[in-house]
matplotlib code that plots the C-alpha trace (Angstrom):
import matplotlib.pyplot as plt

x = [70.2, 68.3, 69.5, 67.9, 64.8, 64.7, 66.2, 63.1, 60.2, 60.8, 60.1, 57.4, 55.9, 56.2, 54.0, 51.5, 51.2, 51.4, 48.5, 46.1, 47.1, 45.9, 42.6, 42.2, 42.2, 39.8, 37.0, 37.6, 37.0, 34.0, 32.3, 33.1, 31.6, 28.8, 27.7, 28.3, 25.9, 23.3, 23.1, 22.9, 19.9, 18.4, 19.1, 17.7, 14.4, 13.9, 14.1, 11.8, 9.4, 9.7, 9.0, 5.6, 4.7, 5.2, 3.1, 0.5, 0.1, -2.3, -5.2, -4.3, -5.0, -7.8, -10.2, -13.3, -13.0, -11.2, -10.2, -7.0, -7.3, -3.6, -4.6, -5.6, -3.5, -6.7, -8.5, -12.4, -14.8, -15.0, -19.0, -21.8, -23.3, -26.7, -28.3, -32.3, -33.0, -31.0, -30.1, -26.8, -27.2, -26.0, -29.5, -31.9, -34.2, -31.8, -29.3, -30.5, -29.7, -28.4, -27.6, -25.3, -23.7, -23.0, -21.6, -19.1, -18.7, -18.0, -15.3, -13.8, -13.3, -11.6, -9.2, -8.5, -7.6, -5.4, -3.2, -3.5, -1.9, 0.5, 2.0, 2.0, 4.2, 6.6, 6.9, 8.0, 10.3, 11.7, 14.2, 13.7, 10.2, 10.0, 9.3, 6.7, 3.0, 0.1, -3.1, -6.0, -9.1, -12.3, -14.6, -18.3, -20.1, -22.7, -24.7, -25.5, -29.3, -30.7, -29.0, -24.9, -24.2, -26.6, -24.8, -21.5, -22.8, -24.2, -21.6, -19.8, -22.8, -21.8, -18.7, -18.6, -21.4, -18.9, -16.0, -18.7, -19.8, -16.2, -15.9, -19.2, -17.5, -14.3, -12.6, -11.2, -8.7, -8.1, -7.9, -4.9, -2.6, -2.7, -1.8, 1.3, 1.1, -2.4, -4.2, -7.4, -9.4, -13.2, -14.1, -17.2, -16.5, -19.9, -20.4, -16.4, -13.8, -11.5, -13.3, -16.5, -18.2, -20.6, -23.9, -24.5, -26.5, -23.4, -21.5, -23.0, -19.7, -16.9, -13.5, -10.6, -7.3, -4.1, -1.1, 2.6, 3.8, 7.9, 9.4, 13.3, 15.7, 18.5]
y = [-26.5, -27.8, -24.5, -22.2, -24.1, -23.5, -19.6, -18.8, -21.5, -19.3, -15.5, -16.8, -18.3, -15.4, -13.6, -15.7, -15.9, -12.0, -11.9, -14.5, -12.2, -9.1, -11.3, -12.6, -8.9, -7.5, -9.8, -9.6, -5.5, -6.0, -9.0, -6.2, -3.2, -5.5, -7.2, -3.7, -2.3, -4.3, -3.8, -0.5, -0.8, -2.8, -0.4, 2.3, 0.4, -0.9, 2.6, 3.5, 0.9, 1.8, 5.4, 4.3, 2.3, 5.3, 7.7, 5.4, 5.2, 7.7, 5.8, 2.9, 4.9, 6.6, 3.5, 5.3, 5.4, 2.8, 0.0, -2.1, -5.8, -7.0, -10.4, -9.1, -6.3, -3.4, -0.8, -1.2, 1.7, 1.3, 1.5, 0.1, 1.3, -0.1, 0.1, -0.9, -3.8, -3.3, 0.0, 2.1, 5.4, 7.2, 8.9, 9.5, 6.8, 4.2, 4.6, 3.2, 5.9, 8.0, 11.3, 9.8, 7.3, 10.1, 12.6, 9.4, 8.5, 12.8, 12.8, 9.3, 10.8, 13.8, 11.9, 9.5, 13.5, 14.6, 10.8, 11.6, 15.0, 14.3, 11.3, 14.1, 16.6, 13.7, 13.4, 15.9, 16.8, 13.5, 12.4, 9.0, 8.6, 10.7, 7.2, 5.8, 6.4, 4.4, 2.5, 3.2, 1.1, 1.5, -1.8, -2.1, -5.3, -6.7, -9.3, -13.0, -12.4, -12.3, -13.3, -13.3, -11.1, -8.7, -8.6, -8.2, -4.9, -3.7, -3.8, -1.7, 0.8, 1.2, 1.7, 4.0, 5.8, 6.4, 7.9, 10.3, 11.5, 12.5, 13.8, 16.1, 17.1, 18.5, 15.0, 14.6, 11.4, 11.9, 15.2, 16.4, 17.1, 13.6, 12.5, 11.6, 10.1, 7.9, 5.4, 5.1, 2.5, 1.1, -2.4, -4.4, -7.4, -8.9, -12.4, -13.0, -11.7, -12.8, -12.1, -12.0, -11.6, -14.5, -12.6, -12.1, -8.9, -7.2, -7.7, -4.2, -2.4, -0.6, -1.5, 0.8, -0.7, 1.3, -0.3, 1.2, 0.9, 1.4, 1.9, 1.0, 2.4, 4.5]
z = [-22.5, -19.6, -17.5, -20.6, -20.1, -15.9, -16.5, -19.3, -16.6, -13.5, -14.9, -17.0, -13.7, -11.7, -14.3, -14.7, -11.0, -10.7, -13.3, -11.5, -8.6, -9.7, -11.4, -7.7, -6.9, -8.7, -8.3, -4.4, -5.2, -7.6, -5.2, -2.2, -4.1, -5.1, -1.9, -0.2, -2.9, -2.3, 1.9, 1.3, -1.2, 1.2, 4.3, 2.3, 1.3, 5.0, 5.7, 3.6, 4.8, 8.2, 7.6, 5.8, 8.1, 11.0, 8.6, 8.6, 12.2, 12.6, 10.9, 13.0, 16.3, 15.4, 16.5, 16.6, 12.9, 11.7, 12.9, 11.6, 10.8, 11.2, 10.0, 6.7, 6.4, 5.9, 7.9, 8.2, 9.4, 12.7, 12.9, 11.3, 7.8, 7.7, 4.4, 3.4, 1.5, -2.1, -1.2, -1.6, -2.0, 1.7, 1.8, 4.9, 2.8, 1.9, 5.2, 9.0, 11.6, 8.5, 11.1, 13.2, 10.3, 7.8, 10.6, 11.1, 7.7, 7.1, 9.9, 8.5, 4.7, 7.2, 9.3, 6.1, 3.8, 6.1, 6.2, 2.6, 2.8, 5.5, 3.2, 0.4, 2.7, 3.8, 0.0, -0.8, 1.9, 2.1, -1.0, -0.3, -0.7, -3.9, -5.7, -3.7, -4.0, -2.6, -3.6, -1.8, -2.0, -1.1, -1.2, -0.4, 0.9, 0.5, 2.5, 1.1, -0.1, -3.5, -6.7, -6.3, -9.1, -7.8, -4.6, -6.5, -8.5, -5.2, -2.9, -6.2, -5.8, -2.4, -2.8, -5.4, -3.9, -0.6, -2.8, -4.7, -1.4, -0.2, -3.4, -3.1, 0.7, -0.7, 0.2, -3.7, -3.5, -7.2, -7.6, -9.2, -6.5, -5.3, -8.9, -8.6, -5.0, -4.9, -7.6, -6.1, -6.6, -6.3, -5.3, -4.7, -2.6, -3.0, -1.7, -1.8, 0.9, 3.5, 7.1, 6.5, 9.5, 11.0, 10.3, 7.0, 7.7, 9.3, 5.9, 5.1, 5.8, 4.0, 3.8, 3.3, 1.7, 1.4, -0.4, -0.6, -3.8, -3.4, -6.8, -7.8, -4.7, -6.3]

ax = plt.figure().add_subplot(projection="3d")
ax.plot(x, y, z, "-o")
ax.set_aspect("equal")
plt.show()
C-alpha cells in the first residue's frame, strides 16, 4: 500500500512542477515583452523630443529677434516696444520710435511664420510627429501704474493687438492650415509674471511662449 502511495506522489509531482514551470515561463515572456515595450515607447518619445527641440532652434538663434530665456523656458522679442501712457494699439500715436519697432515687430511675425511652417512640413513628412502639435502664446505686459486690473486688460490689449497685426500682414497663426498643428493663444500678464524686469517702465514688452504638446506614442 505504502508503494501505491510513492508510485501515484512522484508523477503527480512531476506535473505540478512541469505546470509551475511553464507558469514561471510565461510571466518571464509577458514581464520581457512588457519591460521591452515600454523602452521602446520611451526611445521613441525621447526621439520625438529631441527632434522638437532641433526644429525649434532656429528661433533660438535668431537673437536680433528673439531672445530665449532658458530659466523660464520662453522667447521674448528681443527689442523694446515702447508704448504711451495707456496705449496699445501699434500706431505711429500710441507706439515710441513706431518706424523702426514695427519694421522689427514685421520681420519677427516673419521669422516666427516660417518656424511655424517648417514644424508643419516636418509634420507631415515625419510619422512620428503626426501627433504632436504646439501651443503658441503671445502675452503683453504691462507696467505697474494705475489701477491693477486696468493693467491686466491692457497688457491683453496689447497682446491681442500684436496677433491682429500679423494677422492684417498675412502672418495668420490660426488660419486653417495650422489647424491641426497650433492652438494659439492670447495672454495679458499684467502686473503678474515670472522675470519681471527691475524697471517697471521696461515691462512694456511681449512675450512669445511655444509649448509641445506630444500626444500618446503608438
Amino acid at each position: 500500500m505504502n508503494t501505491s502511495k510513492s508510485d501515484a506522489f512522484w508523477p503527480s509531482y512531476t506535473d505540478l512542477m512541469t505546470s509551475l514551470f511553464f507558469i514561471m515561463l510565461v510571466l518571464y515572456i509577458l514581464t520581457y515583452v512588457r519591460l521591452n515595450s515600454t523602452i521602446q515607447l520611451q526611445a521613441n518619445k525621447l526621439k520625438i523630443i529631441e527632434t522638437v527641440e532641433e526644429n525649434l532652434r532656429p528661433l533660438k538663434t535668431e537673437t536680433s529677434l528673439f531672445i530665449y530665456e532658458e530659466q523660464y523656458r520662453r522667447f521674448k522679442l528681443a527689442f523694446d516696444v515702447k508704448f504711451g501712457n495707456n496705449q496699445y494699439q501699434l500706431t505711429p500715436d500710441q507706439l515710441y520710435n513706431y518706424q523702426g519697432t514695427i519694421e522689427r515687430i514685421d520681420k519677427a511675425g516673419l521669422k516666427l511664420k516660417s518656424i511655424i511652417d517648417h514644424l508643419e512640413q516636418e509634420r507631415v513628412s515625419d510619422e512620428r510627429l503626426k501627433r504632436v502639435s504646439y501651443v503658441v502664446v503671445i502675452a503683453g505686459y504691462a507696467s505697474k501704474s494705475g489701477e491693477e486690473l486696468h493693467n491686466y486688460e491692457l497688457s491683453y490689449k496689447r497682446a491681442l493687438e500684436l496677433k491682429n497685426y500679423w494677422k492684417s500682414k498675412g502672418i495668420d497663426f490660426e488660419a486653417k492650415e495650422y489647424e491641426e498643428l497650433v492652438d494659439l493663444q492670447i495672454a495679458g500678464n499684467g502686473w503678474g509674471g515670472i522675470g519681471r524686469l527691475p524697471l517697471e517702465v521696461d515691462n512694456q514688452r511681449f512675450l512669445i511662449q511655444i509649448f509641445p504638446k506630444i500626444g500618446d506614442v503608438k
